[in-house]
C-alpha positions as CSV (number, residue, x, y, z in Angstrom):
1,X,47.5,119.3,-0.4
2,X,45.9,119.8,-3.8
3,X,49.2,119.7,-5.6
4,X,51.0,116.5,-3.7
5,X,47.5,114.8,-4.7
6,X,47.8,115.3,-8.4
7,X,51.5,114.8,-8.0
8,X,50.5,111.4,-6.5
9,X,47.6,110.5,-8.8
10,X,49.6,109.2,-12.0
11,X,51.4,106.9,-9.7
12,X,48.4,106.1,-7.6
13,X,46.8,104.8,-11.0
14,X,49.9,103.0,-11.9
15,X,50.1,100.8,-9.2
16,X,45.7,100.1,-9.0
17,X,46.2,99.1,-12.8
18,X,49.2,96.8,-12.8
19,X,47.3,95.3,-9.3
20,X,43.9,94.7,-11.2
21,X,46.4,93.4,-14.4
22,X,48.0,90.7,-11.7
23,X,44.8,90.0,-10.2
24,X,43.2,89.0,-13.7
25,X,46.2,87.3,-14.9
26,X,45.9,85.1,-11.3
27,X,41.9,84.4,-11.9
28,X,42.6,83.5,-15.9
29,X,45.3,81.2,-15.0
30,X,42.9,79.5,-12.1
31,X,39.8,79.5,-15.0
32,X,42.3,78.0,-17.5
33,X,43.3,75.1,-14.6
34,X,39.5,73.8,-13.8
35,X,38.5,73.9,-17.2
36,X,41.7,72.1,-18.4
37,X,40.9,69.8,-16.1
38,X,36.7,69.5,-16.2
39,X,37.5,69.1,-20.1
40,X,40.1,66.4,-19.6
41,X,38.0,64.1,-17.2
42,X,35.2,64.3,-20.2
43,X,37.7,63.4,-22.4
44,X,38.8,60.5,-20.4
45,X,35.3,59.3,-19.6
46,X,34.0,59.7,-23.4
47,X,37.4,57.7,-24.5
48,X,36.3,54.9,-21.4
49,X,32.7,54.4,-22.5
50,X,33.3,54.5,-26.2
51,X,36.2,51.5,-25.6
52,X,33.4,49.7,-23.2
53,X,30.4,49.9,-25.8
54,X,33.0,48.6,-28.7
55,X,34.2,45.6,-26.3
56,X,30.3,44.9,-25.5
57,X,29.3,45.2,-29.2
58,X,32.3,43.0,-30.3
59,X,31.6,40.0,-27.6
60,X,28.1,40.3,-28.4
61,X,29.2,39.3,-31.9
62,X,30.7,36.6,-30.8
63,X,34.6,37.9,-30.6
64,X,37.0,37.0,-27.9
65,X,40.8,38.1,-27.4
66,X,42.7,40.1,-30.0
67,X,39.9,40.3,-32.4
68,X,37.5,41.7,-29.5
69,X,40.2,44.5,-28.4
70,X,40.4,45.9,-32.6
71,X,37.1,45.8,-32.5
72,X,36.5,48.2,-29.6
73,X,39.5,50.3,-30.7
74,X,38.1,50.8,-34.3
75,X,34.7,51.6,-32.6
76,X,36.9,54.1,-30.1
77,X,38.5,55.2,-33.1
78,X,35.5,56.5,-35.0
79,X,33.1,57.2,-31.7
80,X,35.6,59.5,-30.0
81,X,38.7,60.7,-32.2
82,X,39.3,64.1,-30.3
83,X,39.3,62.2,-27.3
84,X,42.0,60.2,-28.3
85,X,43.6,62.8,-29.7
86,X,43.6,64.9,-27.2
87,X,44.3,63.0,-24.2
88,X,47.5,61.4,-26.5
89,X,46.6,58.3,-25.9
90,X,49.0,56.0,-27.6
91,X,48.5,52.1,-28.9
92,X,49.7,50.2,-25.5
93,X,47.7,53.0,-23.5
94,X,44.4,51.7,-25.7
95,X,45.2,48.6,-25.8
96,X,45.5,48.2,-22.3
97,X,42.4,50.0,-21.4
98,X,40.5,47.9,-23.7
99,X,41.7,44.8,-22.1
100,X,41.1,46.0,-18.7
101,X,37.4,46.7,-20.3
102,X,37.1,42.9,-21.5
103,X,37.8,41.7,-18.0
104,X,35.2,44.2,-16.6
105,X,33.1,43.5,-19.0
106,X,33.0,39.1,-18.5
107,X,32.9,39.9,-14.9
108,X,29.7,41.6,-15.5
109,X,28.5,38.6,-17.7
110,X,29.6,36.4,-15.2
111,X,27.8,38.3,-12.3
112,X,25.0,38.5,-14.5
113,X,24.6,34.4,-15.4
114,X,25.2,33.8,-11.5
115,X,22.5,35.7,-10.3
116,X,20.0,34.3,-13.0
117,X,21.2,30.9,-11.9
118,X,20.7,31.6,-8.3
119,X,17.3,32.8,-9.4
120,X,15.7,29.6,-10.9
């Protein structure tokens, strides 16, 4: 019995090893996944805010249209470069977002004058 054991033992070994390899190759892969993604969405959301604070900061100034939108690129530009960069966002992608931002943002104005009208 002794002998068949330690006959068996190398192979035994063999297969726990490459099932704890496959295992921990499975859980890394699953770990890289979530944090791809958890690091992504704070990407996304830093890129988002840093477009909204330049579009607020540039129609507090007084812009409106094209000038507004460079504005609160330049200001995404230097606020969040590694977002940018590593989301690879392109020019139309920001563009866009910061326009979509400019209509949030005189909808909030809007909502905003309304209700202190409705309050006097």
């Amino acid at each position: 019995m002794e002998t068949i054991l330690n006959a068996l033992l190398p192979q035994l070994l063999e297969i726990v090893a490459l099932t704890l390899a496959a295992v921990l190759t499975w859980a890394a892969a699953k770990a890289k996944a979530k944090f791809g993604i958890d690091i992504e969405a704070r990407h996304r959301d830093a890129l988002h805010s840093a477009i909204m604070t330049g579009v607020r900061l540039a129609l507090a100034n007084g812009m409106s249209g094209g000038a507004a939108v460079t504005a609160a690129l330049d200001h995404a530009r230097l606020s969040v470069p590694d977002a940018i960069t590593a989301l690879g966002a392109g020019k139309t992608v920001l563009i866009n977002i910061a326009e979509a931002k400019m209509q949030e943002a005189a909808g909030d104005a809007l909502t905003a004058a309304l209700r202190k009208a409705g309050a006097s």
